[in-house]
DOKETOR-693486 format. One record per residue (C-alpha): residue number from 1; chain; x, y, z. Coordinates in Angstrom, 1 decimal, padded with zeros to 4 digits. Each point is the difference from the previous one (the first is absolute). Example, Ala and Ser with C-alpha at 12.3 -4.5 7.8 and 13.67 -1.06 7.14 Angstrom:
# DOKETOR-693486
{site 1; A; {012.3; -004.5; 007.8}}
{site 2; A; {001.4; 003.4; -000.7}}
//
This chain:
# DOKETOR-693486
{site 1; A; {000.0; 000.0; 000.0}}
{site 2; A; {002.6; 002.5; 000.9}}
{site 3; A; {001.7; -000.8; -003.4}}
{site 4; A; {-003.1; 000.6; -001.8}}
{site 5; A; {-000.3; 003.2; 001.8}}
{site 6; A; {003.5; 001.5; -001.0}}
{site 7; A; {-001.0; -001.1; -003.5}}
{site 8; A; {-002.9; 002.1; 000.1}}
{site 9; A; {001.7; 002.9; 001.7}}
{site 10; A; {002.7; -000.2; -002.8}}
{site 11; A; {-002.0; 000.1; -002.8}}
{site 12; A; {-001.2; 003.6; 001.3}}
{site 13; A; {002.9; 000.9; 000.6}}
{site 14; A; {001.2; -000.9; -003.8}}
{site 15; A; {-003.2; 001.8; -001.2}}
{site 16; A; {000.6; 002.8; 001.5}}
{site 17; A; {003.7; 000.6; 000.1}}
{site 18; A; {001.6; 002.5; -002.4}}
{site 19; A; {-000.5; -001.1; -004.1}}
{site 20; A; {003.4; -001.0; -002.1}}
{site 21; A; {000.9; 000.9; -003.4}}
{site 22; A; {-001.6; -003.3; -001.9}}
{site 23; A; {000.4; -001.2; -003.2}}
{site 24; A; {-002.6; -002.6; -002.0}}
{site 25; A; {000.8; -001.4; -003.0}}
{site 26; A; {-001.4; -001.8; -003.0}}
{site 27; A; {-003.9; 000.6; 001.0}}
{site 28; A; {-003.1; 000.3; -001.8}}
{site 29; A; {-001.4; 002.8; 001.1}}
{site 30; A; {-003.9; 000.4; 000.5}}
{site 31; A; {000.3; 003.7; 000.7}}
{site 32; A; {-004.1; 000.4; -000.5}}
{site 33; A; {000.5; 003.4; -001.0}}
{site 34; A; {000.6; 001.3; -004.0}}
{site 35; A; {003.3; -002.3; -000.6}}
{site 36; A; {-001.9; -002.8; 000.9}}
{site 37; A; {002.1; -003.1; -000.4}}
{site 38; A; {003.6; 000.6; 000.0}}
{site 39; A; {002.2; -003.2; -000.9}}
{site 40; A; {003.7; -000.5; 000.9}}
{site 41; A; {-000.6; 003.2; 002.5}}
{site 42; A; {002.6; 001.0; 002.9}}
{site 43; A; {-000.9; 002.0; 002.7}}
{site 44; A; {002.0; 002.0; 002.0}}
{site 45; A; {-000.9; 001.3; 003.4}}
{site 46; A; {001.2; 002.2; 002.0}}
{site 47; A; {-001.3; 001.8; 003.9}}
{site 48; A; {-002.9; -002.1; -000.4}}
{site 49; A; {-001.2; 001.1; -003.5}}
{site 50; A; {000.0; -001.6; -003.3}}
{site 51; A; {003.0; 002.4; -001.8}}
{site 52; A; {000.9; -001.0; -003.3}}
{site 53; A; {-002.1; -002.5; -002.2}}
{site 54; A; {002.1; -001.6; -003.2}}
{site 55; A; {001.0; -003.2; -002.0}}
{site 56; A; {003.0; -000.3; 001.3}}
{site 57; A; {001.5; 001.9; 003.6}}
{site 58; A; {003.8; -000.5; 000.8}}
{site 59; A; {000.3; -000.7; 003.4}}
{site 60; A; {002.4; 001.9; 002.2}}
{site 61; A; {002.2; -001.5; 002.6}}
{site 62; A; {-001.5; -000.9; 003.2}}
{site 63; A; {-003.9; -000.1; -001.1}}
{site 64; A; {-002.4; -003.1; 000.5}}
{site 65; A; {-000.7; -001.0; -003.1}}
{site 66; A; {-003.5; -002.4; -000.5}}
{site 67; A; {-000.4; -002.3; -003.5}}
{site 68; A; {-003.2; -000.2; -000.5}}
{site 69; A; {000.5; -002.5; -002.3}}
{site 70; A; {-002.5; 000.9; -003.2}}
{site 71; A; {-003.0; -000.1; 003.4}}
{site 72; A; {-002.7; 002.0; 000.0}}
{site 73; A; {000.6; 003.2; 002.4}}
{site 74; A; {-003.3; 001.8; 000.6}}
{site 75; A; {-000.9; 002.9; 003.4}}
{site 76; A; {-000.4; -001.6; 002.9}}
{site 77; A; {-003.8; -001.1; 000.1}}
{site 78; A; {-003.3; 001.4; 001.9}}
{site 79; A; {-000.8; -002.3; 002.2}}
{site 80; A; {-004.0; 001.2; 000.2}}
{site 81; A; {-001.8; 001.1; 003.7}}
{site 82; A; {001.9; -001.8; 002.8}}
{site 83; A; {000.6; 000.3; 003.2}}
{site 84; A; {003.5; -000.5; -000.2}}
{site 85; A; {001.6; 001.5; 003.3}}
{site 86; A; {-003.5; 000.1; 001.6}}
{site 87; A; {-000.8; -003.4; 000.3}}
{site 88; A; {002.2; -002.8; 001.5}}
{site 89; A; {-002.2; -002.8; 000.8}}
{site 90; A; {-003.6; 000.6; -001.5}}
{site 91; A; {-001.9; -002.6; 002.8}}
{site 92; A; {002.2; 002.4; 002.9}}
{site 93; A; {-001.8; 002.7; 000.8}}
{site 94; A; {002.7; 002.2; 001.7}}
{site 95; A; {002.2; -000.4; -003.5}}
{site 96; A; {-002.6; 001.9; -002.0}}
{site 97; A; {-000.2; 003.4; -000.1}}
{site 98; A; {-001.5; 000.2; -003.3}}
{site 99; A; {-003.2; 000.3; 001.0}}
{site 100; A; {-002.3; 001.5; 003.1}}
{site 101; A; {-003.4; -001.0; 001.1}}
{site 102; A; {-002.2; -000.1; 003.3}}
{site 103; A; {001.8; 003.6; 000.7}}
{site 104; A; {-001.8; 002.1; 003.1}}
{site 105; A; {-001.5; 002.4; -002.7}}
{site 106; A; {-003.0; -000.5; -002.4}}
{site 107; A; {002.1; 001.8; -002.6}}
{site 108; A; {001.2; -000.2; -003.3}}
{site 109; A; {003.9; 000.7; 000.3}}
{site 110; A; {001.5; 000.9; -003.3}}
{site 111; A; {003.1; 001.2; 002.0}}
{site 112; A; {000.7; -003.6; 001.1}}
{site 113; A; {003.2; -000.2; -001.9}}
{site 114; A; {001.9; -003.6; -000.3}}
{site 115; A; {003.2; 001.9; -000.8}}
{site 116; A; {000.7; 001.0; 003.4}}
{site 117; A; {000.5; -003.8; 000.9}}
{site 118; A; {002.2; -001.4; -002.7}}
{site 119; A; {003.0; -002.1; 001.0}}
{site 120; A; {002.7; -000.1; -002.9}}
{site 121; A; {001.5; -002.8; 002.2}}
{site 122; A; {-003.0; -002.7; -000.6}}
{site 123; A; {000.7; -003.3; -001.1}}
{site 124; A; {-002.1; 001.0; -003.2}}
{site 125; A; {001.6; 002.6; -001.7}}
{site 126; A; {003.2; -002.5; -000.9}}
{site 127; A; {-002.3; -002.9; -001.0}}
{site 128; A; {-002.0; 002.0; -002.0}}
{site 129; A; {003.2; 002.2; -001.4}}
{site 130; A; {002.3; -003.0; -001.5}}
{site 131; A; {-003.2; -001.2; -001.8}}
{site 132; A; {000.7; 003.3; -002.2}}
{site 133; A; {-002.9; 002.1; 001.6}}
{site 134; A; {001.6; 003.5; 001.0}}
{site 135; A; {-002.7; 002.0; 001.3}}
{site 136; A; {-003.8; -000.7; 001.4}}
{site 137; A; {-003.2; 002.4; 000.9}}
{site 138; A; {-000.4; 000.0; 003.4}}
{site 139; A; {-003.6; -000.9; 000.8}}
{site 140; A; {-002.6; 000.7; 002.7}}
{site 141; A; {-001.9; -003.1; 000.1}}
{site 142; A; {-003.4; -000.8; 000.4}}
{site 143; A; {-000.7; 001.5; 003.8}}
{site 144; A; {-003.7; 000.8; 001.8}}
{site 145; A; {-000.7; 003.7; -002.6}}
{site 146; A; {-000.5; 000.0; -003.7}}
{site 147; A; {003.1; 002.3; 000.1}}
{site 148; A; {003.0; -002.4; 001.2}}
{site 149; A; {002.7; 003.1; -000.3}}
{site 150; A; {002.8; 000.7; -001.5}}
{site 151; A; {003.2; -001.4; -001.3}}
{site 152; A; {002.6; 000.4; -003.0}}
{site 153; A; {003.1; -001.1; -002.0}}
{site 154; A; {002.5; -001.0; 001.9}}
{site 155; A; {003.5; -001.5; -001.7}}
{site 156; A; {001.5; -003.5; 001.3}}
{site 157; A; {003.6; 001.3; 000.6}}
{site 158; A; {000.0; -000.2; 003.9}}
{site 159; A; {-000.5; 003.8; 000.9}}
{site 160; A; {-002.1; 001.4; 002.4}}
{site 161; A; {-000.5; 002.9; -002.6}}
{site 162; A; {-000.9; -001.9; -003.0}}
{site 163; A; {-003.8; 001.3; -000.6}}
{site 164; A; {-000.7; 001.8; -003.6}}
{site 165; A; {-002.6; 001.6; -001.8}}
{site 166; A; {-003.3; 000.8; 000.9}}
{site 167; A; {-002.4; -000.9; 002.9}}
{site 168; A; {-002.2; -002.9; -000.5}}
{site 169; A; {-003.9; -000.4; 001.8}}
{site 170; A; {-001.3; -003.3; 000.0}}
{site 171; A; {-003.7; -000.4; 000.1}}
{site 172; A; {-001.6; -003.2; 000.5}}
{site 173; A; {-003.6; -000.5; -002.3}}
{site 174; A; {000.2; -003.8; 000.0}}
{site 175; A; {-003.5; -001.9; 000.9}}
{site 176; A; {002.0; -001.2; 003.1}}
{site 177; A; {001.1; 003.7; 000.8}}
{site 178; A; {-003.8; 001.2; 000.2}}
{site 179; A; {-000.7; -002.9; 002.0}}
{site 180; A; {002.0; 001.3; 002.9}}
{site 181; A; {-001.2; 003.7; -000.5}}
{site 182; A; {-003.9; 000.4; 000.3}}
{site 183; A; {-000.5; -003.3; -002.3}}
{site 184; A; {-000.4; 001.7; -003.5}}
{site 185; A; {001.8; 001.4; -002.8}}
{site 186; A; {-002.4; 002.7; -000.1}}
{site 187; A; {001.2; 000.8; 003.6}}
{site 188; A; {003.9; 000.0; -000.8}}
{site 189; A; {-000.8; 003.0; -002.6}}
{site 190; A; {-002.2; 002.0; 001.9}}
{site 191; A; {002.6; -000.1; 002.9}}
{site 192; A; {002.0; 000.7; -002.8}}
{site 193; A; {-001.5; 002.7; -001.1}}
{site 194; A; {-000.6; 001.7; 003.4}}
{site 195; A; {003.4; 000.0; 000.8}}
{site 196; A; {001.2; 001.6; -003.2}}
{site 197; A; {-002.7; 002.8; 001.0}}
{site 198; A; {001.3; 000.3; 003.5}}
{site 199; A; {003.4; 000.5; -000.7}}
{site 200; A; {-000.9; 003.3; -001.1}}
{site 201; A; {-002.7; 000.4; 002.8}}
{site 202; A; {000.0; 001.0; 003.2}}
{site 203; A; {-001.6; -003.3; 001.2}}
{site 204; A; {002.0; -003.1; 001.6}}
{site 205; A; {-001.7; -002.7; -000.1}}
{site 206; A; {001.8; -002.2; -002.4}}
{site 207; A; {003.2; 001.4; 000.2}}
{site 208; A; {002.3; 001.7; 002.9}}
{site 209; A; {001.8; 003.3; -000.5}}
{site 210; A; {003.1; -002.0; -001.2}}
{site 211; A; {-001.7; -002.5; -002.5}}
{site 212; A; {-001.7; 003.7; -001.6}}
{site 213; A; {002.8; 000.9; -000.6}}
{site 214; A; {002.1; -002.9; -001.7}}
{site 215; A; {-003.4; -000.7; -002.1}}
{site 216; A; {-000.1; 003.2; -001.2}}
{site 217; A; {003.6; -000.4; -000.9}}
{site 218; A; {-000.1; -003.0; -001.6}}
{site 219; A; {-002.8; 001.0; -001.7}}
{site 220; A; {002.3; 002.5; -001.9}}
{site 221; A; {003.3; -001.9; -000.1}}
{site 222; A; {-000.4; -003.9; 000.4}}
{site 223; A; {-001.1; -003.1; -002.3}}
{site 224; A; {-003.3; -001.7; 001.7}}
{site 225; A; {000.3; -003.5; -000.5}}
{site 226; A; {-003.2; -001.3; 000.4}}
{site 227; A; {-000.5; -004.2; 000.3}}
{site 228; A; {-003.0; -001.5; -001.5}}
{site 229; A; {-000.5; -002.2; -002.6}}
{site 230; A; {-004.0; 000.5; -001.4}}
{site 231; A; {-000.4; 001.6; -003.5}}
{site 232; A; {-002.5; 001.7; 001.8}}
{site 233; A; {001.9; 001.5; 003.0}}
{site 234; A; {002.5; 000.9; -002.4}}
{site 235; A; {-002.6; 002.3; -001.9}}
{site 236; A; {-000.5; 001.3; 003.9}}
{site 237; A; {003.5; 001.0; 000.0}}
{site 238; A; {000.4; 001.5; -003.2}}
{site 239; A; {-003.1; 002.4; 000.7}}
{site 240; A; {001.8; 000.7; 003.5}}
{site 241; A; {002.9; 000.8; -001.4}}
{site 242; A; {-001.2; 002.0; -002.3}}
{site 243; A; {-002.0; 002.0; 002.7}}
{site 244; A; {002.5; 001.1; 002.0}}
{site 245; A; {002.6; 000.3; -002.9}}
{site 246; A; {002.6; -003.3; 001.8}}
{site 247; A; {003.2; -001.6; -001.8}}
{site 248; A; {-001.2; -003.5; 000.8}}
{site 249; A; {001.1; -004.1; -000.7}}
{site 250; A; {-002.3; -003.3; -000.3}}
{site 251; A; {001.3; -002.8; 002.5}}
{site 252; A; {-001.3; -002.9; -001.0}}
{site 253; A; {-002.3; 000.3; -003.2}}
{site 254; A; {-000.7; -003.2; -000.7}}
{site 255; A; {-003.3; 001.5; -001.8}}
{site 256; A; {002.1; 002.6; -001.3}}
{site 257; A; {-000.1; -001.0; -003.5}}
{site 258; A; {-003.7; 000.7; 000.4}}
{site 259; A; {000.4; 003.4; 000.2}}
{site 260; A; {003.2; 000.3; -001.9}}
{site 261; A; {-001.1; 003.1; -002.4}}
{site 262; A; {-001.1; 001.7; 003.0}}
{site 263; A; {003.2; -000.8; 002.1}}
{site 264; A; {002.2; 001.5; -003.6}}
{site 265; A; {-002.2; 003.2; -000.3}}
{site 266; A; {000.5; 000.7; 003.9}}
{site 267; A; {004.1; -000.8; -000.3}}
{site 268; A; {-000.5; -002.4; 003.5}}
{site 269; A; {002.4; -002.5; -000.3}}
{site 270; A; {-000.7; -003.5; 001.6}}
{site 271; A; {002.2; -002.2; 002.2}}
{site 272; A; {-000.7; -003.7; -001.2}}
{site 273; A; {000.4; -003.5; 001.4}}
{site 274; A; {000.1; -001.5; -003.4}}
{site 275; A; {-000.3; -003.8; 001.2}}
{site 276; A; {-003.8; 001.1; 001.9}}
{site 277; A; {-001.7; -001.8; -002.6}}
{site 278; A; {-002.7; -001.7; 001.9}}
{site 279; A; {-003.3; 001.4; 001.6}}
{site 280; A; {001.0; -000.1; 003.8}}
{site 281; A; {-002.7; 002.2; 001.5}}
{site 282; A; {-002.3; 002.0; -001.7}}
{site 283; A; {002.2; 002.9; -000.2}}
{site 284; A; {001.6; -001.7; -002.9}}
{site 285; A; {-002.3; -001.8; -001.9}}
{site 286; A; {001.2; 001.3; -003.4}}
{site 287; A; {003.8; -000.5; 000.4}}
{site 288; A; {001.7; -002.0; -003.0}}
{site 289; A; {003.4; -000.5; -001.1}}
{site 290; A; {000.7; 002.6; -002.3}}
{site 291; A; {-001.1; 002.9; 002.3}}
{site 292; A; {003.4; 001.9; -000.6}}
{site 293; A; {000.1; -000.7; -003.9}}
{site 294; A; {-003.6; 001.5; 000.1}}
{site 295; A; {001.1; 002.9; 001.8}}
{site 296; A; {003.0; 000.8; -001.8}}
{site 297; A; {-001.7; -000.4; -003.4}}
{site 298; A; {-002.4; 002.6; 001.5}}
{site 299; A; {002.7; 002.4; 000.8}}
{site 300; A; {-000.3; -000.3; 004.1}}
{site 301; A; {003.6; -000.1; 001.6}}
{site 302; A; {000.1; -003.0; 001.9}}
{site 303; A; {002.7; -001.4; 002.9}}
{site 304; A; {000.4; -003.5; 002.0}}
{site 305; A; {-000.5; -001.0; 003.3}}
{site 306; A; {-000.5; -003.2; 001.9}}
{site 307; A; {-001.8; 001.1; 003.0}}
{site 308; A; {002.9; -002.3; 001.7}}
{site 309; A; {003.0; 002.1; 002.1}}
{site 310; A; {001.7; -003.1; 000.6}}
{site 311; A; {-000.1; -001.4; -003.5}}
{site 312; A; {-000.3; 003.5; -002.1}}
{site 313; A; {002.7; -001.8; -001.9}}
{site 314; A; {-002.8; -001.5; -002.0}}
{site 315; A; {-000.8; 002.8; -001.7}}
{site 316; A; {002.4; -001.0; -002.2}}
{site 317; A; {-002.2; -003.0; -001.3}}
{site 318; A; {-003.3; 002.3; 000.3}}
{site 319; A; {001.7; 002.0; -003.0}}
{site 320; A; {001.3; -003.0; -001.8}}
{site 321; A; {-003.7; -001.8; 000.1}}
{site 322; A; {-001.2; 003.5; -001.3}}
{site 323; A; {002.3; -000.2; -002.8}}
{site 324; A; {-001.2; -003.4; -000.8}}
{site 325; A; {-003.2; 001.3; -000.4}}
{site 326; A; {000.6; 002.7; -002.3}}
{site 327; A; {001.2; 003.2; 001.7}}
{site 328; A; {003.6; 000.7; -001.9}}
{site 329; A; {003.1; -000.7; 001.7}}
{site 330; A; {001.3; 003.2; 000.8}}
{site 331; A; {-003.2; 001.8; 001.0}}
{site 332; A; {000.7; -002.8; 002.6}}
{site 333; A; {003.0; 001.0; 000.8}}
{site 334; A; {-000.8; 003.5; 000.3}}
{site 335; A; {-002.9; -000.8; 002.3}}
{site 336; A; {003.0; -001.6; 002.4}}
{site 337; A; {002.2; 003.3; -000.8}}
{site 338; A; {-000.4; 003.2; -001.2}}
{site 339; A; {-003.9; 000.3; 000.2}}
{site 340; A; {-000.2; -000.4; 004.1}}
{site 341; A; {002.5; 003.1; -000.1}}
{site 342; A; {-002.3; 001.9; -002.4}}
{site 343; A; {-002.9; -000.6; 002.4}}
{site 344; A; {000.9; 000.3; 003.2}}
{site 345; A; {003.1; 002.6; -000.5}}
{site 346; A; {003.6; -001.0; 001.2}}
{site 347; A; {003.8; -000.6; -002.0}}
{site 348; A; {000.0; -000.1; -003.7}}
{site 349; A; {-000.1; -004.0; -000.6}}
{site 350; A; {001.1; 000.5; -003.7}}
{site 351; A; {004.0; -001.4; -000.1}}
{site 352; A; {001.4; 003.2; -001.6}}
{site 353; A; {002.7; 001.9; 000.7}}
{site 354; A; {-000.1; 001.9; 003.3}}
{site 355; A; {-003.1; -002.5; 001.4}}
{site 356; A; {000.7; -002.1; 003.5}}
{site 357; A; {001.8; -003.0; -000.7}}
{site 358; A; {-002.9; -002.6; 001.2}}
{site 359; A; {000.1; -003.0; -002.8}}
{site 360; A; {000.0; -003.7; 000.2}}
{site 361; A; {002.0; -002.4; -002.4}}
{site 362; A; {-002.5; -002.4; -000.6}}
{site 363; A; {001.3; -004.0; -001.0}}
{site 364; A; {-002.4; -000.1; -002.7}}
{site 365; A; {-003.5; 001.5; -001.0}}
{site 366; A; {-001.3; 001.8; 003.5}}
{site 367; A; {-003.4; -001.0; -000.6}}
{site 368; A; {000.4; -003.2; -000.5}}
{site 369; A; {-000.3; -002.9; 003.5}}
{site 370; A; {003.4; -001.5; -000.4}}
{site 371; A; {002.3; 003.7; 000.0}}
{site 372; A; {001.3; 000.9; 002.8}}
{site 373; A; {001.8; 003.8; 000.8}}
{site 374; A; {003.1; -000.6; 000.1}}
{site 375; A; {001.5; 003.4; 000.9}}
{site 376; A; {-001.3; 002.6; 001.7}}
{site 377; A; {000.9; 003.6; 000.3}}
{site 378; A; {-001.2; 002.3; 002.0}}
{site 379; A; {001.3; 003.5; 000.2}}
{site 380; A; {002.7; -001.0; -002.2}}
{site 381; A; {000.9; -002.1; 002.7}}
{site 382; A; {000.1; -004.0; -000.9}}
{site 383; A; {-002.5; -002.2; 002.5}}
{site 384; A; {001.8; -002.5; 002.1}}
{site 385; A; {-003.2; -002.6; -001.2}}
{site 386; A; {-000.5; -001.1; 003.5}}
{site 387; A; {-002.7; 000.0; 001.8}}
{site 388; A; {-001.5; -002.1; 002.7}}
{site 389; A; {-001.6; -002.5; -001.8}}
{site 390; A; {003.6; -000.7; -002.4}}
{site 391; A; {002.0; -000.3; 003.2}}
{site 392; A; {-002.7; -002.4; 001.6}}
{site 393; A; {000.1; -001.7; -003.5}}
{site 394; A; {003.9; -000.5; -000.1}}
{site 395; A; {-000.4; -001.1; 003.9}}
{site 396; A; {-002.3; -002.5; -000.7}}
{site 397; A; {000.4; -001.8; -003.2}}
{site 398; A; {001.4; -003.2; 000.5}}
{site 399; A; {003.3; -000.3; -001.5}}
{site 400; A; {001.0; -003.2; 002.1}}
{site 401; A; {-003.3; -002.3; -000.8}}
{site 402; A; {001.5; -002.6; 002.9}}
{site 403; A; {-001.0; 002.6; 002.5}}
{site 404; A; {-002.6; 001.8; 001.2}}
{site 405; A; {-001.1; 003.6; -001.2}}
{site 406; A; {000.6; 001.8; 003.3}}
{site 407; A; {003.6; -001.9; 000.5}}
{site 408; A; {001.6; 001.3; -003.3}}
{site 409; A; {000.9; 003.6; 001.0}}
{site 410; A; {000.3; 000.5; 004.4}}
//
């Protein structure tokens, strides 16, 4: 345990420490911006930034030099709404802080802010960063209010001061939401609705001085994120949004394609689980395979998520089985790259000259099962790819078949 524990505390340390001159050779370069594919690409870094872009980049004495070997190198990949750094053990109450519910007060608390509780040090942020994902949207999950609160980007280098771009409010529309608040959907918008009016009011009766205050700021300045999956509710939300004039993003949508002209027209983009294909509750009766392809032949922006902070790596295969159902390759890889950043604000995630060095070398195709990342960088600093679950791994795998597991390595 206590080498487990210096392995964690070292990968931090690695992650944050100051970034060397790095040189990586021989790549094909997805840059996602207007070079688009760049074979037999170099890329020179320097302070943490990608400096010099070209075919071929003499090295000069001293600097780490990386072959990448003709692999795929690609920004480091959006790992959807986790909480990553909120959320240790999900069934452990006291390793949550994601979320708030049962508080003293029958208010809604927009201020509630899951920021102000993230640990760069959780076992989660290496698994999830050698798997290629570089940054996440914090979320505020599901809590007792339609309004969970607030969260944001947040990068996976082991900083306390990693947040970017803007704000994010999370509002919760789901069947099982309304259930917990008055029983309806038709209750969630009219508390809704009332507290949008008070914030301008003199009245408190949905929201204290503070949560006034950082609606009406968000109001102005943040992306609403609002989680429901109904064709219908999303018609709800469009009309809202339009009302009070919100920069807003579908979680969920697996009706979206439904509404799909609508969701274009109204530029709302919508986070997808592309593998909800069946009919679990009657929230999603309509969702089908081909809900991103739909989407995107539409013209609605669309992003991954899994729902899953422990395994957000699989969003990965969510774009991969989108793919396979007819949403083009790179739209799916700029749904894991660049389009996060254009939503939600933060670092240019185009590899350009002068952009933060965060990329993965890929061993093959990244949205394909069987590739693994097999280099990270992070601030132009190269990942130690450890995490807990590799050094458990090399602990653990029998190596000496004539002896037990937990006798190989004292």
């Amino acid at each position: 345990m206590k080498h487990l524990l210096l392995t964690a505390i070292f990968c931090v340390i690695s992650a944050t420490s100051q970034a060397q001159d790095l040189l990586i050779t021989n790549a094909t370069l997805h840059t996602m911006g207007k070079a688009g594919v760049v074979q037999n690409a170099d890329i020179l870094i320097k302070h943490g930034k990608i400096e010099r872009i070209a075919k071929k980049i003499t090295p000069h004495h001293g600097i780490e030099v990386i072959d990448a070997a003709g692999k795929p190198v690609t920004p480091a990949f959006f790992a959807g709404i986790t909480s990553a750094g909120l959320s240790e053990v999900e069934m452990v109450y006291e390793a949550v802080d994601s979320e708030y519910k049962e508080l003293y007060t029958d208010l809604m608390h927009p201020e509630f802010d899951v920021r102000t509780a993230y640990n760069p040090h959780s076992s989660v942020v290496p698994i999830t960063r050698v798997e290629g994902f570089g940054y996440t949207l914090l979320g505020a999950t599901r809590g007792d209010r339609t309004i969970s609160g607030q969260g944001g980007m947040v990068r996976f280098d082991g900083g306390y001061s990693s947040f970017e771009g803007k704000s994010a409010v999370f509002v919760e529309l789901s069947g099982y939401a309304a259930e917990q608040v008055g029983g309806s959907r038709a209750v969630q918008w009219m508390l809704l609705q009332e507290a949008f009016a008070e914030m301008n009011s003199d009245e408190a009766n949905l929201l204290s001085p503070m949560g006034k205050k950082a609606l009406k700021k968000a109001a102005k300045e943040s992306v609403f994120v609002f989680n429901t999956h109904r064709a219908a509710d999303i018609v709800q939300v469009l009309k809202f949004v339009d009302q009070h004039n919100l920069s807003a993003v579908i979680n969920g949508g697996r009706e979206a394609w439904m509404v799909a002209p609508a969701l274009a027209e109204a530029r709302v983009p919508v986070i997808l689980n592309s593998l909800d294909n069946l009919p679990t509750d009657f929230d999603s009766l309509g969702a089908r395979m081909d809900n991103a392809a739909l989407l995107h032949q539409a013209g609605v922006s669309i992003l991954f998520s899994s729902g899953e902070t422990h395994n957000s790596r699989k969003v990965r295969q969510l774009a991969g089985n989108a793919v396979s159902y007819g949403l083009p390759h790179d739209v799916a890889l700029a749904a894991m790259t660049v389009t996060p950043a254009n939503v939600f604000g933060g670092g240019n995630r185009v590899l350009s000259v002068g952009a933060a060095a965060d990329l993965v070398i890929w061993s093959g195709d990244p949205l394909e099962v069987t590739t693994v990342a097999a280099q990270v960088v992070m601030g132009g600093i190269p990942d130690t790819m450890q995490s807990r679950q590799t050094k458990l791994r090399d602990r653990y795998l029998p190596q000496q078949p004539d002896m037990p597991r937990a006798y190989i390595k004292p």
